[in-house]
VEXFI-728857 format. One record per residue (C-alpha): x, y, z. Coordinates in nm, 4 decimals. Each point is the difference from the previous one (the first is absolute). Layout:
<nodes>
<node u="X" v="Y" w="Z"/>
...
</nodes>
This chain:
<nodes>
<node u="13.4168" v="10.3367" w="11.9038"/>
<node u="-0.0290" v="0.1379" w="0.3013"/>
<node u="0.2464" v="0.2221" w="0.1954"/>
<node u="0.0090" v="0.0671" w="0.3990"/>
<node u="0.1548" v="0.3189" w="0.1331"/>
<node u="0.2529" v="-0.1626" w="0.2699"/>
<node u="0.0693" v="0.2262" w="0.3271"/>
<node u="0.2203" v="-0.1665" w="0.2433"/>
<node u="-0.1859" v="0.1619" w="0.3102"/>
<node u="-0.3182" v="-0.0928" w="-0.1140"/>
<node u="-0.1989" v="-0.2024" w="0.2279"/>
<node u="-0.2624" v="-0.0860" w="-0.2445"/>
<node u="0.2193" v="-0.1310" w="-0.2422"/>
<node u="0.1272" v="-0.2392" w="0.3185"/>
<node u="-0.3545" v="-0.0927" w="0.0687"/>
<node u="-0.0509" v="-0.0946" w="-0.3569"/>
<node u="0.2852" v="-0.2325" w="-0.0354"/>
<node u="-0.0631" v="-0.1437" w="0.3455"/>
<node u="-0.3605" v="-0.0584" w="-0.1376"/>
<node u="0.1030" v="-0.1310" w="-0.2849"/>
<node u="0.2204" v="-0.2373" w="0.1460"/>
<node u="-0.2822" v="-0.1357" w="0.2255"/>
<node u="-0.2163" v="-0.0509" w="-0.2894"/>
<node u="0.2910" v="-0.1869" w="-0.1832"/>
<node u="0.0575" v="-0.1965" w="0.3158"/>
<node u="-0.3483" v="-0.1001" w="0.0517"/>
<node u="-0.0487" v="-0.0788" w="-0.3917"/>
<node u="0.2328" v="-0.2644" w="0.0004"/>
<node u="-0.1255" v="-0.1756" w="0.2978"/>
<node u="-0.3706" v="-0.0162" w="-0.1179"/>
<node u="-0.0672" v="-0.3956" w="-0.0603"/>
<node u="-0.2132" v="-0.1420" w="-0.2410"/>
<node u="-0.3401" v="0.0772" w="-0.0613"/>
<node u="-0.2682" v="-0.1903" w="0.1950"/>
<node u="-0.1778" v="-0.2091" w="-0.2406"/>
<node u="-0.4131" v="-0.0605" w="0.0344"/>
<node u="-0.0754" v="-0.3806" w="0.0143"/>
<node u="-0.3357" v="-0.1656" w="0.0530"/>
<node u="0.0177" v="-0.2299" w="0.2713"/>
<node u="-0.2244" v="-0.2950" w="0.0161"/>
<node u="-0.0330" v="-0.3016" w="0.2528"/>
<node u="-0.3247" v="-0.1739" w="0.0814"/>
<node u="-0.0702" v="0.2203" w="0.2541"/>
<node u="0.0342" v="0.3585" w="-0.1438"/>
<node u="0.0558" v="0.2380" w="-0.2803"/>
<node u="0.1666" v="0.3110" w="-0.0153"/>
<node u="0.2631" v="0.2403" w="-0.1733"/>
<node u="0.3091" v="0.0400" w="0.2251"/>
<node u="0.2859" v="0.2007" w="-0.1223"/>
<node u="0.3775" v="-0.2343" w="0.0416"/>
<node u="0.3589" v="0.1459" w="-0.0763"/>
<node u="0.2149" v="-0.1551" w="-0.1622"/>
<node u="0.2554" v="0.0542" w="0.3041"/>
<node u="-0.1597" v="-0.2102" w="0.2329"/>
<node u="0.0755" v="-0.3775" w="0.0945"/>
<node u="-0.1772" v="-0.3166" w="-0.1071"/>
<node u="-0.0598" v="-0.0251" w="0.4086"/>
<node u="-0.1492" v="0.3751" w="0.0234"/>
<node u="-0.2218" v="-0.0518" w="-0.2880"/>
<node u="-0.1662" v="-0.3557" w="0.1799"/>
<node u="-0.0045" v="0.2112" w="0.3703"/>
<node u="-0.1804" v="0.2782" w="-0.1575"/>
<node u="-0.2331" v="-0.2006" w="-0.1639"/>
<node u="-0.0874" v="-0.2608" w="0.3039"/>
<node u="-0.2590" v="0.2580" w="0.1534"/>
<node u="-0.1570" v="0.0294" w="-0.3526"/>
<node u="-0.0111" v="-0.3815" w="-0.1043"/>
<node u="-0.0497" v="-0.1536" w="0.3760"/>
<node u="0.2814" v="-0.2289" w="-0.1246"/>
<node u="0.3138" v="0.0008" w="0.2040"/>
<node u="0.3115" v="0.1499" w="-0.1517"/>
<node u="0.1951" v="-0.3724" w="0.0428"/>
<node u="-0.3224" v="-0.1479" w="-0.2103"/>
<node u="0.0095" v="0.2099" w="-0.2819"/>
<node u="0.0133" v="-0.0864" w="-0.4040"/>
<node u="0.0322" v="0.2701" w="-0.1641"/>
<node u="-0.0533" v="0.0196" w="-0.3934"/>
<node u="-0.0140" v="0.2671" w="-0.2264"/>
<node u="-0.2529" v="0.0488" w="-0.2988"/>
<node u="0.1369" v="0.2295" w="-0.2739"/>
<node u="-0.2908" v="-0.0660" w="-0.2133"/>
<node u="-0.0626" v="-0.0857" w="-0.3661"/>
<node u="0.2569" v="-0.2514" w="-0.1272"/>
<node u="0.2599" v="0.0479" w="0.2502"/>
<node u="0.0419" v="-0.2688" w="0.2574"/>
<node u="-0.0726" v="-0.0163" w="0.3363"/>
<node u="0.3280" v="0.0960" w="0.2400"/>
<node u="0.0172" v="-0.1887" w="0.3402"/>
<node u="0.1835" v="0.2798" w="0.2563"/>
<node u="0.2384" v="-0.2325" w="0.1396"/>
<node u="0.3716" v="0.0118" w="0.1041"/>
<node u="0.1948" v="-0.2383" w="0.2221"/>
<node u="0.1418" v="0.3346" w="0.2042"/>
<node u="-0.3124" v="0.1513" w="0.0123"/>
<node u="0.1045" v="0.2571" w="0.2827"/>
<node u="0.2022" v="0.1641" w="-0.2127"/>
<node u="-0.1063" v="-0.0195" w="-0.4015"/>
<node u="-0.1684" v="0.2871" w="-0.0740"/>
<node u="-0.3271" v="0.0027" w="-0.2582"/>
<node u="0.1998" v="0.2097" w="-0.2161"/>
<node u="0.1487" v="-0.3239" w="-0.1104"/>
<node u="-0.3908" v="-0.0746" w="-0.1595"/>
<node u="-0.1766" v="0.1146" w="-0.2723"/>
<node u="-0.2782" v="0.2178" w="0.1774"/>
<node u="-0.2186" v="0.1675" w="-0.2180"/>
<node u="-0.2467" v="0.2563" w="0.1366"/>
<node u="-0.3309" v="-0.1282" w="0.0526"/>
<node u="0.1178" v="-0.3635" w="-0.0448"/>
<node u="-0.1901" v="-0.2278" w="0.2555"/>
<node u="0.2022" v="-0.1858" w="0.2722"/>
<node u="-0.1772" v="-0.2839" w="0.1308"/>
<node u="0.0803" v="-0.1459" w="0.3767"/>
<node u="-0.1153" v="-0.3093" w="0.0507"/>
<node u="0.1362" v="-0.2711" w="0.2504"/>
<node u="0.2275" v="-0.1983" w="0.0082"/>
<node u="-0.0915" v="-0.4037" w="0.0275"/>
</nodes>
């Protein structure tokens, strides 16, 4: 266990707790982990790194200079691999659900393709 020596002029010890308050702060803000997909269309392949935070609508505009496929043409579907389905990215409010409400897996591949 271990004991601090308290002085109530101390401006260290005010430092410290301001310091560790920051920390605390910060801490609980931090978000989700970004998750490494491979991301596959008919026109490229590549490893992009997608948080969980972001929007349905983020993920397609961030990936429309990668594919070449506009954002409003986008299918997105998600490989997990071995006997796991596939997962089509899809929500009717897609400006606001978040891809934390999917199963991403690091290094699972996310294929654009277009719509019909």
């Amino acid at each position: 266990m271990t004991q601090y020596l308290i002085q109530p002029q101390s401006d260290f010890l005010y430092l410290f707790i301001e310091s560790s308050l920051d920390m605390a702060r910060k801490m609980s803000m931090q978000t989700a982990a970004d998750v490494p997909l491979n991301i596959v269309s008919d026109n490229s392949r590549s490893e992009r790194r997608i948080s969980p935070t972001w929007t349905i609508t983020h993920l397609k505009e961030r990936l429309e200079p990668i594919t070449g496929i506009p954002s409003s043409s986008q299918r997105l579907t998600l490989n997990l691999g071995g006997s796991q389905s596939l997962v089509v990215i899809s929500a009717l409010d897609e400006e606001t659900t978040q891809l934390s409400q999917f199963p991403l897996q690091p290094y699972a591949e996310l294929n654009v393709g277009a719509l019909a």
